[in-house]
Structures are given as C-alpha cells and as structure tokens.
N, CA and C of each residue as an Amber inpcrd file, in Angstrom:
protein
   483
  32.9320000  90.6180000  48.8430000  32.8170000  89.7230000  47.7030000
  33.5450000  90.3890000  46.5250000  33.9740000  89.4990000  46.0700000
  34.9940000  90.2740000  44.8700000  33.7610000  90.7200000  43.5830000
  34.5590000  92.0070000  42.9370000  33.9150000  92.6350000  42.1140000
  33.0330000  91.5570000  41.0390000  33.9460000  91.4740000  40.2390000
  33.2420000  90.0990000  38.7670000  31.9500000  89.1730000  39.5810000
  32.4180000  88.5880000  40.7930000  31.3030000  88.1410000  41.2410000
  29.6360000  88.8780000  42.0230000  30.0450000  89.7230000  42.3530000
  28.9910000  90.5690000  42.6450000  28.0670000  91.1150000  41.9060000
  28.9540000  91.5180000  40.6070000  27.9070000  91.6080000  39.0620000
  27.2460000  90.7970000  38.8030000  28.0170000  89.8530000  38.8000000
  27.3560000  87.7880000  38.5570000  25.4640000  87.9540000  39.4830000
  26.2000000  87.9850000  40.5540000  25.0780000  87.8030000  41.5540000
  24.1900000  88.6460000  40.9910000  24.2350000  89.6200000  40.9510000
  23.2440000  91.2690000  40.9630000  22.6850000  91.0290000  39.7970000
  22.9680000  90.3150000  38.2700000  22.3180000  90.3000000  37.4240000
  21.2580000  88.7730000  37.6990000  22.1410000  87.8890000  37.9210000
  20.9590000  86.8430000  38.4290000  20.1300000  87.2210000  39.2370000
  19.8810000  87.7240000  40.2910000  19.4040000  88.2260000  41.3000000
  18.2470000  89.4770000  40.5280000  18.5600000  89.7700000  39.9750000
  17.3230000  90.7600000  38.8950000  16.8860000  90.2250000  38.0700000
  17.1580000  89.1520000  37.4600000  16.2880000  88.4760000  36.5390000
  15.4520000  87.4720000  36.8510000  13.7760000  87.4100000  36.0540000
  13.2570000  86.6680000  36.3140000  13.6930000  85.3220000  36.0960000
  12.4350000  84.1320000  36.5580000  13.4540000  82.1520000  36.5960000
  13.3220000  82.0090000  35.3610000  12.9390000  82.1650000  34.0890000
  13.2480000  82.0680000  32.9720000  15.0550000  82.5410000  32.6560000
  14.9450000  83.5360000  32.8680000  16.3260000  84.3210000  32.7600000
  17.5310000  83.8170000  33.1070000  17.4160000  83.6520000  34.7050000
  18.1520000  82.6590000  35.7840000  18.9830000  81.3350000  34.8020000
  17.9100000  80.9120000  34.2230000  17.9920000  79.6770000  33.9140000
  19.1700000  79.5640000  32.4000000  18.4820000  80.5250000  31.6960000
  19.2390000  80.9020000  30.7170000  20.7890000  81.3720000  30.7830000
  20.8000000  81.9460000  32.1040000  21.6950000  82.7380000  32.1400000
  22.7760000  81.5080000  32.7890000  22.4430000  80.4430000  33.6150000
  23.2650000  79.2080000  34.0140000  23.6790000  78.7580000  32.7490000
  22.6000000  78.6560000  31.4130000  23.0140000  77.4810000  30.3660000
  23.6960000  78.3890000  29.7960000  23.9890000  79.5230000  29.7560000
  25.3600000  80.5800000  29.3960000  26.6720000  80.2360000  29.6990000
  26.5790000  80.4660000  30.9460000  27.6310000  80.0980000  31.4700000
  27.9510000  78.3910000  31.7040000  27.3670000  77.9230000  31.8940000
  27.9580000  76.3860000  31.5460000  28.3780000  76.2440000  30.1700000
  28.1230000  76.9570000  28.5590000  28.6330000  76.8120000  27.6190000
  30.0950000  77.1630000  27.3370000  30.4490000  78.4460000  28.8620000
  31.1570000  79.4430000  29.0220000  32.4320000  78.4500000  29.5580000
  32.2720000  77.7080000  30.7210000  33.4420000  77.2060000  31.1990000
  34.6780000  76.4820000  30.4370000  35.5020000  76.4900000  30.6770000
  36.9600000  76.8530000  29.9830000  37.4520000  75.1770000  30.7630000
  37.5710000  74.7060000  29.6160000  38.7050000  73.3920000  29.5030000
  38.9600000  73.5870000  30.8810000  39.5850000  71.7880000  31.3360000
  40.3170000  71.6600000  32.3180000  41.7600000  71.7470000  31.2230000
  42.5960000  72.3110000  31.9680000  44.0590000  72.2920000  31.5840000
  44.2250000  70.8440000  31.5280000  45.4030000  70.3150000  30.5060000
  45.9870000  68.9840000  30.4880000  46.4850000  68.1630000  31.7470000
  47.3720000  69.1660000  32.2280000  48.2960000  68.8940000  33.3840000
  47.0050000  68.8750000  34.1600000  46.2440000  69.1220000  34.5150000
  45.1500000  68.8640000  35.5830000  44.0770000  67.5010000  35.0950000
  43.8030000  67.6870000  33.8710000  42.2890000  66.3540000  33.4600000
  43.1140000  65.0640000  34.1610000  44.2870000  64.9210000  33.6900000
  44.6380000  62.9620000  34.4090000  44.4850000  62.8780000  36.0180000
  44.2420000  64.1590000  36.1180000  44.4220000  64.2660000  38.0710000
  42.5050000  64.0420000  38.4640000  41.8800000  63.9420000  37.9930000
  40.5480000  64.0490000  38.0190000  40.5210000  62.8270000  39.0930000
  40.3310000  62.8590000  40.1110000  39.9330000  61.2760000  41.2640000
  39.6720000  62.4690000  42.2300000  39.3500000  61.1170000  43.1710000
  38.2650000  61.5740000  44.4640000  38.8280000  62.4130000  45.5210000
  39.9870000  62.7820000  45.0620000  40.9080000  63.7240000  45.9270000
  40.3440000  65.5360000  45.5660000  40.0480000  65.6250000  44.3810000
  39.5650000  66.6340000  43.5210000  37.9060000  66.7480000  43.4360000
  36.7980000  65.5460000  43.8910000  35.9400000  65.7490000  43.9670000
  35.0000000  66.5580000  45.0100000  33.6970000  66.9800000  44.0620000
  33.3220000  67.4000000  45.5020000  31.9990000  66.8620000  45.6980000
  32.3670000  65.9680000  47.2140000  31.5030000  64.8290000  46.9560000
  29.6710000  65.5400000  47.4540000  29.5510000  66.8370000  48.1090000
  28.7380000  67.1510000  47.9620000  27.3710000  66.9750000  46.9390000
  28.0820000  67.3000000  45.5300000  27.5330000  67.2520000  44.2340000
  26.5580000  66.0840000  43.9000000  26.0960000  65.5580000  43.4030000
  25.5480000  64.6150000  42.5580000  26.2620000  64.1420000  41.2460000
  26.3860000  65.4000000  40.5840000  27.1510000  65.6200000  39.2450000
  28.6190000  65.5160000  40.0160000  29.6960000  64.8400000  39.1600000
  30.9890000  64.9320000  39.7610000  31.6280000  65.8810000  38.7760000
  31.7310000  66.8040000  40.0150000  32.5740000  68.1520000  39.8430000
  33.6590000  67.7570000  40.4730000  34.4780000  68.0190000  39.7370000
  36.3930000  68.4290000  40.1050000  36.6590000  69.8670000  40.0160000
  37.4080000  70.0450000  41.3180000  38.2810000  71.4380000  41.8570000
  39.5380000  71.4330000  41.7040000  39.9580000  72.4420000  41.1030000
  41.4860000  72.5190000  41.2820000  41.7250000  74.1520000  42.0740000
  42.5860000  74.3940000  42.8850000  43.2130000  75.5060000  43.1580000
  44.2740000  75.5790000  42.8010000  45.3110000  76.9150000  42.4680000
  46.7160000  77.0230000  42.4810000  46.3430000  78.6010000  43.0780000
  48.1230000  78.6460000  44.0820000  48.2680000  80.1350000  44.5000000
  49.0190000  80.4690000  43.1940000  49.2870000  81.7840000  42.7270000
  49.6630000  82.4370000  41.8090000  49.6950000  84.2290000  42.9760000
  51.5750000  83.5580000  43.5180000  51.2440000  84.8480000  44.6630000
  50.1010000  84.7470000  45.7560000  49.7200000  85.8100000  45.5930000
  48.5680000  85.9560000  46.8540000  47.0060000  85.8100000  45.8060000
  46.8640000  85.1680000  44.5370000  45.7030000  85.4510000  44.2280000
  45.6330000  84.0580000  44.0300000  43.9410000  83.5610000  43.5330000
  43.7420000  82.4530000  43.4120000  43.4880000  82.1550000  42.0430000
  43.6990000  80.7650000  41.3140000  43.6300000  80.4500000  39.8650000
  42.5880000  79.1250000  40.3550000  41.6160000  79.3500000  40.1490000
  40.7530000  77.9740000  39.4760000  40.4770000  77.7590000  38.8100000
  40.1950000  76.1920000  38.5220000  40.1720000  75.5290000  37.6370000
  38.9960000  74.4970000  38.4540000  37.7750000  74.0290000  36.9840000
  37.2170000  72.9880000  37.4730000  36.6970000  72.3880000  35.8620000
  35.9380000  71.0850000  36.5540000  35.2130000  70.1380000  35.0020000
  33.7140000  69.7250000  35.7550000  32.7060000  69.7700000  35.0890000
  31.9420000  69.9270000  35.6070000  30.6050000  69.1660000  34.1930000
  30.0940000  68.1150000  34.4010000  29.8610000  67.2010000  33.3770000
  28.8920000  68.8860000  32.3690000  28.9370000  68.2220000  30.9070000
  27.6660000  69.1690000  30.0060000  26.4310000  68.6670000  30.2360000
  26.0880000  67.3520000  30.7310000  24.8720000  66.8610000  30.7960000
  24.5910000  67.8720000  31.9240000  24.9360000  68.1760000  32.6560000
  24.5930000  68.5770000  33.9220000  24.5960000  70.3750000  34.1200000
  23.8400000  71.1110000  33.0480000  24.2230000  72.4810000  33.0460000
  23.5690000  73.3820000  33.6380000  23.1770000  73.3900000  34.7340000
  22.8970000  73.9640000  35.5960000  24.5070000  73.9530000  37.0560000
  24.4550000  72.8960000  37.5370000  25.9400000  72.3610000  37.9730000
  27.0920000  73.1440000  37.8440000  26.8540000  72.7040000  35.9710000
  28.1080000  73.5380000  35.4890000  28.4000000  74.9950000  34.7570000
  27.1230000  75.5910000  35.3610000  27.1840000  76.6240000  35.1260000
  27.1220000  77.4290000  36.4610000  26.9150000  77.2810000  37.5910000
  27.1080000  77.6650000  38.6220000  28.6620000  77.3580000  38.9290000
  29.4030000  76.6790000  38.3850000  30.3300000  76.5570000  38.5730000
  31.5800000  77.1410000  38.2100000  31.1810000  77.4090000  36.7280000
  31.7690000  78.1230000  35.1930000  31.4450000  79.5410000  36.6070000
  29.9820000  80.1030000  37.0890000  29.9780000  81.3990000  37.1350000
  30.3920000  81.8890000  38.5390000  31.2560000  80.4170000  39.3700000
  32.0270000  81.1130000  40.0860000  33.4500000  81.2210000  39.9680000
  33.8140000  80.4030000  39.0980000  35.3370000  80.5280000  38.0170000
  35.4590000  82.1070000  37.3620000  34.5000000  82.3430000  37.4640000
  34.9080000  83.5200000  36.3460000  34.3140000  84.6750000  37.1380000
  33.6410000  84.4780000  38.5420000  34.0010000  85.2820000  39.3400000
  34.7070000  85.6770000  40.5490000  35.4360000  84.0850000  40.6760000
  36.5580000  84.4960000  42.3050000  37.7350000  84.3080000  40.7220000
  38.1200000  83.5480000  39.9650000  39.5980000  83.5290000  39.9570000
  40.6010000  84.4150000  39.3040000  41.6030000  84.9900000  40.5270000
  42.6620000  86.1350000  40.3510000  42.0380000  86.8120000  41.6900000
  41.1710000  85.9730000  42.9560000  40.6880000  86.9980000  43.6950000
  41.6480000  86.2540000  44.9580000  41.9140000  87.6370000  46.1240000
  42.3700000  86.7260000  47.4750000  42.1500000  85.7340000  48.0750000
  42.9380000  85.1770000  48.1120000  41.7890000  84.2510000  49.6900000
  40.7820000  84.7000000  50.4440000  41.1760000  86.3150000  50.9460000
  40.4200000  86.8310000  51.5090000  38.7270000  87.1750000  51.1080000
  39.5080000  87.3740000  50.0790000  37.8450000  88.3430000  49.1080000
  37.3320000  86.8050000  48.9420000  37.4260000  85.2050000  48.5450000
  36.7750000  84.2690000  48.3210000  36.3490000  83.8390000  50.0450000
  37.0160000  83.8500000  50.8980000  36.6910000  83.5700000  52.2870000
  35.5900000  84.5350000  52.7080000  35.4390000  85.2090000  52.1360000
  34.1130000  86.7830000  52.8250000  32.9520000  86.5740000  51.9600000
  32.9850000  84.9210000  50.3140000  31.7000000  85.1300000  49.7360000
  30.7950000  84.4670000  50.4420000  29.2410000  85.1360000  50.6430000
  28.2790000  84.4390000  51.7570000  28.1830000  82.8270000  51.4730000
  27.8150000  82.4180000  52.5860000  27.7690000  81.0580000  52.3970000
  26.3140000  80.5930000  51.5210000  25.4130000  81.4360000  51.3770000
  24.0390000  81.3820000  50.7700000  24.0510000  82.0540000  49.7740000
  25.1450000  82.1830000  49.0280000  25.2820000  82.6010000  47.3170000
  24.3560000  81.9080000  46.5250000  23.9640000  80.8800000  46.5110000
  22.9590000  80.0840000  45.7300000  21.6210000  80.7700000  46.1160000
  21.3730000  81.1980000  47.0040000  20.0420000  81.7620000  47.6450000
  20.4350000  83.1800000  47.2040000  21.4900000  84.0280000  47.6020000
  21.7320000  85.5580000  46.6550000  21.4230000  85.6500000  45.2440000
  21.8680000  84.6950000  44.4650000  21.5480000  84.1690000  43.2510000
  19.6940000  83.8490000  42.7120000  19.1390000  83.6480000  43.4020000
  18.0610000  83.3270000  42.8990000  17.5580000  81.9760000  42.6860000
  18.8030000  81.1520000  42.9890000  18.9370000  80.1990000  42.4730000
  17.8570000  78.5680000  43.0040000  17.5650000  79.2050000  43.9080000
  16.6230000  78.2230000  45.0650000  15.2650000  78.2230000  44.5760000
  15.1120000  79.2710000  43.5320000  13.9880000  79.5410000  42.4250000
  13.5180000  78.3890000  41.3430000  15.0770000  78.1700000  41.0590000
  14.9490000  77.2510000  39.9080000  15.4650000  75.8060000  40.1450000
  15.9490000  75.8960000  41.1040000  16.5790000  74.1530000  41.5460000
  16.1660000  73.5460000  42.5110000  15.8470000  72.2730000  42.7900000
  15.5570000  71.1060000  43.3640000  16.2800000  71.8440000  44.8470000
  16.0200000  71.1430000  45.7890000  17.0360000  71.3600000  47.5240000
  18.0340000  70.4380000  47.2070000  18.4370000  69.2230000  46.5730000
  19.2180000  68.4880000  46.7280000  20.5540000  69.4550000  45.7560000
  19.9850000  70.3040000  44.8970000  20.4800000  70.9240000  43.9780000
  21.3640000  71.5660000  44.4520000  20.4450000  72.7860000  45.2580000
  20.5970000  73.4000000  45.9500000  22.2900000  73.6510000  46.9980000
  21.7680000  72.2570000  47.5280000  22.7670000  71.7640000  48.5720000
  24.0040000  71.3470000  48.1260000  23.9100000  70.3390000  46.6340000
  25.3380000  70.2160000  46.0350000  26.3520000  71.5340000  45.4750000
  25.4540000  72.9520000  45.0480000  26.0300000  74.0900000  44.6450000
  26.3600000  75.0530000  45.9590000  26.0560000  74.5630000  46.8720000
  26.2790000  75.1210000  48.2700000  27.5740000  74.5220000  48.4860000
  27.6620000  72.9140000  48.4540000  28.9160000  72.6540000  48.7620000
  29.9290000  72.6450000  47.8280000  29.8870000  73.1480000  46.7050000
  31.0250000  73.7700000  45.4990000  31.7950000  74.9300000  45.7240000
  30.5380000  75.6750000  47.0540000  31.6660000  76.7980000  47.3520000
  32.0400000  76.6090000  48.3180000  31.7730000  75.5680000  49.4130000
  32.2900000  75.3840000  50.8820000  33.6050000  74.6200000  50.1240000
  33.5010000  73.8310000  48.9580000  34.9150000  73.2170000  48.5190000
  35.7040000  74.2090000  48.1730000  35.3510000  75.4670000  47.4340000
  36.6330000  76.2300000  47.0770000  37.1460000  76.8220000  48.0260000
  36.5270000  77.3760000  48.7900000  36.8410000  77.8470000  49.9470000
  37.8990000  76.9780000  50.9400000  37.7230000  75.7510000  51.0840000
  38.3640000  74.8850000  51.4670000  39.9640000  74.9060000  51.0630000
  39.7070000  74.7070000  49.9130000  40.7230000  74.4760000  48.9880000
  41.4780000  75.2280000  48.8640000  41.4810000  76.9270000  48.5340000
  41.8750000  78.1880000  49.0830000  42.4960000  77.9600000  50.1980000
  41.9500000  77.9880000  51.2550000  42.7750000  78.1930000  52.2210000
  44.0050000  76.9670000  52.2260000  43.6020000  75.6710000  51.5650000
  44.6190000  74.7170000  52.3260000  45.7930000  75.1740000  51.1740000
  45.6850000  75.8710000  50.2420000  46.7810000  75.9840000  49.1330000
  47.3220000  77.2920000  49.8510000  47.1130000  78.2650000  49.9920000
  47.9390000  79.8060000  50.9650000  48.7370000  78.9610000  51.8470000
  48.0220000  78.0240000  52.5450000  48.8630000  77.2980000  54.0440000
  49.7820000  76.7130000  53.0800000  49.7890000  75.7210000  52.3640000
  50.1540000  74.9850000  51.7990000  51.6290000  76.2010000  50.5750000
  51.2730000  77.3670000  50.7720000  52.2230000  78.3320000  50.5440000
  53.1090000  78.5320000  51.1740000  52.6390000  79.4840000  52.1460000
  53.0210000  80.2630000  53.4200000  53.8900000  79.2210000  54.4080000
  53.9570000  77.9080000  54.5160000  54.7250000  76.9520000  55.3510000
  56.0300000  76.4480000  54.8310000  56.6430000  76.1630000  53.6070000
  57.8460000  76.5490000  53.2080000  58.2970000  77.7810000  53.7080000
  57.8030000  78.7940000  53.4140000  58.5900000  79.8830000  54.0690000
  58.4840000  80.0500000  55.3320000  57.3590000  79.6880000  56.0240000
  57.3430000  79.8070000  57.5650000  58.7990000  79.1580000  58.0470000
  58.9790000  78.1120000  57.4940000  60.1540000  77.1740000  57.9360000
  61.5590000  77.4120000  57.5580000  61.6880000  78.4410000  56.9030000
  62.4640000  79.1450000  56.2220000  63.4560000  78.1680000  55.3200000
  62.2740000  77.9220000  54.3080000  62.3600000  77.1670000  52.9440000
  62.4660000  77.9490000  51.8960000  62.6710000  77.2650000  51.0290000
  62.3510000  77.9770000  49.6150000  61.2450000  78.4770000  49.0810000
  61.1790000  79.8800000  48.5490000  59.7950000  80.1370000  48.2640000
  59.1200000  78.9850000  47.2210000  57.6170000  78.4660000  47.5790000
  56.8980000  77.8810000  46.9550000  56.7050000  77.7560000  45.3360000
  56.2910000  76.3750000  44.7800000  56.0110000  77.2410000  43.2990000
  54.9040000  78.0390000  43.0180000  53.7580000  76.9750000  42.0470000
  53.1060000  77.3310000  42.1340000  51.7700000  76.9130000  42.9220000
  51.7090000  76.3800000  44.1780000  51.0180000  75.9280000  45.1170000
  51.2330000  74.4620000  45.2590000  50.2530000  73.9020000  45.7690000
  50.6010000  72.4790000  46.1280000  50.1080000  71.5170000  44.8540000
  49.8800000  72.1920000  43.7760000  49.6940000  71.2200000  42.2570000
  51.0890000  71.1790000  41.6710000  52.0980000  72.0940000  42.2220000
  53.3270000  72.4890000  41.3900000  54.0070000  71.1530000  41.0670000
  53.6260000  69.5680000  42.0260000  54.3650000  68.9840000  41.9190000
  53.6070000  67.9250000  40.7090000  52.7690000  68.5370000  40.5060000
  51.7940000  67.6350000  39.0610000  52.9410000  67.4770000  38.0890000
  52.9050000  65.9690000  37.5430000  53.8650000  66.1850000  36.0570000
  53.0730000  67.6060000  34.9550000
C-alpha cells in the first residue's frame, strides 16, 4: 500500500468513532476541484454506480504513476471524504502500489464503525472503481506502443477538449 495512504489508514484506524467521523468531514472539506477539462465529462461513463451518492472518477497515466481526480456531492461527506482520502493517498502512486490496496480498506479504516452496510458497500466499490480504472488507463498506455505507435499522451482522457 502506498506510503500517504497507509498513514491515512493507521490514523483512522487509532482513532475513536467520534474521531473517524471528524476526520472524514476533514477530508471531504479537503477534496480539490474537479479540473475544468474534466467537470463537462461528468456522465455515466465516469460514474460509480456502486455509490448512492454520484461519485465521478477520473484517471490519467502521467508515465508510470497515477493522477486522480474525482467530485463527490458536499451533501454527502462522509462519501466524499473517503474519497478526498483516497485521492490524496494513491495519487502519483503505481498501478502497482494501487492494485496491492486491500480490498477491505473501509473495514482497515474503521470505517464499518461509523457507516450504514449500504455505505459501506458503495465506499468499497470506489476503490474496486479506481482500481479498475488504473489498470484500463496503463493498458490503454502501454498498447500504442505495444503496436509500435506513438508514445501515448496523457492517457486515454488526452483526447478530452
């Protein structure tokens, strides 16, 4: 698991559900604009329909590391703070290091403490989406050049106005 996120975990994971809780409405205050070039792209191609709350994913490769990007409603800050606090702990990380985070990060987290199962289950599938998404953007790299194309831009958003 990549470093930034492991701190993430380890401090949620030590704090009591008061804390937990606080520490989500932190980080949901925390999450960072969708970029321009990304908000008009917001449709069901970008959703993750897991959620309840409609969360949008973006990936870009940048090289071999990953850049995310997501929007994630304010009404909804729990959502979007699990979300904000995996932004700000996979992105600039490998594919690899995001492919190796457990699939029960919400349960490493503490988080099954303070949220509903349906909750639960939509922040479960926020990371089965990045993960997803990760990999199809490396492929979505790595196959121009497999074919001996031009190196890629910047992943498969490059062709966004």
């Amino acid at each position: 698991m990549p470093a930034a996120l492991d701190a993430i975990v380890a401090e949620l994971s030590e704090s009591d559900r008061q804390e937990r809780i606080d520490l989500l409405i932190d980080f949901a205050r925390n999450l960072p604009a969708l970029p321009e070039r990304l908000a008009a792209h917001k449709d069901a191609s970008h959703r993750v329909e897991e959620c309840q709350s409609p969360v949008y994913l973006f990936v870009e490769m940048v090289g071999d590391r990953a850049a995310l990007y997501a929007d994630a409603p304010i009404e909804a800050p729990t959502v979007r703070g699990f979300v904000s606090l995996l932004l700000e702990g996979l992105n600039g990380s490998t594919v690899e290091e995001i492919l190796e985070v457990p699939n029960d990060l919400v349960n490493q987290c503490g988080l099954q403490e303070v949220l509903g199962m349906l909750r639960v289950r939509g922040l479960a599938g926020v990371l089965r989406r990045i993960k997803a998404e990760v990999t199809r953007a490396a492929m979505g790299q790595a196959q121009p050049q497999a074919a001996g194309g031009p190196p890629p831009g910047n992943g498969p958003l490059s062709d966004l106005p």
